[in-house]
C-alpha positions, -999 to +999 in steps of 0.1 A: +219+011-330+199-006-304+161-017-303+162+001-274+168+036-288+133+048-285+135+048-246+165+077-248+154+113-251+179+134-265+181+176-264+168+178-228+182+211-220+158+242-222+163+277-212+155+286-177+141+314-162+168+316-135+195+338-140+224+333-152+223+302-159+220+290-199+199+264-188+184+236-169+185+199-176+144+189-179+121+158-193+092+152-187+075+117-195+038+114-203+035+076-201+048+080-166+032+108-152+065+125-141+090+154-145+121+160-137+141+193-136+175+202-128+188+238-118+226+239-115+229+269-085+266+282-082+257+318-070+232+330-047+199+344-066+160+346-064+135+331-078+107+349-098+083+324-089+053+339-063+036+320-038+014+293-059+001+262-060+000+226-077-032+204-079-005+172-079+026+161-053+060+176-059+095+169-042+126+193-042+160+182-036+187+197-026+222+179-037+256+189-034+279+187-067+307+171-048+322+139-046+306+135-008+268+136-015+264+150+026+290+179+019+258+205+010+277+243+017+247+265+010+216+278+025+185+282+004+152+301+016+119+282+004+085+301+019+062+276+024+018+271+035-004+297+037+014+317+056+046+319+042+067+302+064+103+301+057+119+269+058+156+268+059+176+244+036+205+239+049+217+201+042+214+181+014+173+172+019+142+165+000+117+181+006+080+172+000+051+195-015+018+181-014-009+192-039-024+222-031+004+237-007+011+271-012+049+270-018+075+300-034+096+322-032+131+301-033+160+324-028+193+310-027+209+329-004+246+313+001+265+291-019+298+279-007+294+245-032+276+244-062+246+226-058+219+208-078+182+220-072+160+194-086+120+201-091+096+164-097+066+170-101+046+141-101+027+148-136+031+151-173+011+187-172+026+217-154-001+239-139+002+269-110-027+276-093-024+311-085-050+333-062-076+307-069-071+303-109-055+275-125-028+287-152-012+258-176+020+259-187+033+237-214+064+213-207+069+207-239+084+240-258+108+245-282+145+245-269 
């Protein structure tokens, strides 16, 4: 046992909304502001998110699961601003979302190598602002 122990969070997978996958790997950490969430995408789907918006920053990456982190073989769909502009993912990329940009659908469209899409959002609190009204949704649920 280490002094340290208290720093590790344990049971950080959570089901996921994303078929058909069991689950994604998430924490989220008050003290710092931050959370992280992985998607593990190995067959084209869409996401059931609509167009929304976040009142803090938020990054997506896009990372192949391959030895060879520049090997990304898919192509992702990510509708982005006001009007819905689709930007095309098709390299491994981060991709920055600035509070109050409208941003969603994703739809993964081709997937030649599994890949790792990864959600930060820079806060503890999840909220969607969505046609003008702010809708919180917990991080912390049971899993």
């Amino acid at each position: 046992m280490s002094k340290y122990d208290y720093l590790k969070t344990t049971n950080i997978v959570r089901d996921t909304i994303y078929p058909p996958y069991l689950g994604m790997i998430f924490h989220a950490e008050e003290k710092a502001n931050f959370q992280i969430r992985f998607t593990h995408v190995s067959e084209p789907f869409a996401g059931k998110e609509d167009s929304h918006a976040h009142d803090f920053d938020q990054v997506f990456l896009f990372v192949p699961c391959s030895p060879d982190p520049r090997a990304y073989d898919a192509e992702t769909e990510l509708y982005i601003g006001g009007e819905g502009e689709k930007l095309i993912i098709k390299e491994t990329c981060a991709v920055f979302i600035p509070a109050g940009m409208l941003h969603c659908p994703i739809i993964h469209k081709r997937v030649g190598t599994p890949f790792y899409f990864v959600n930060c959002p820079i806060s503890y609190k999840y909220s969607a602002i969505v046609d003008g009204k702010k809708q919180d949704i917990p991080v912390r649920k049971k899993q």
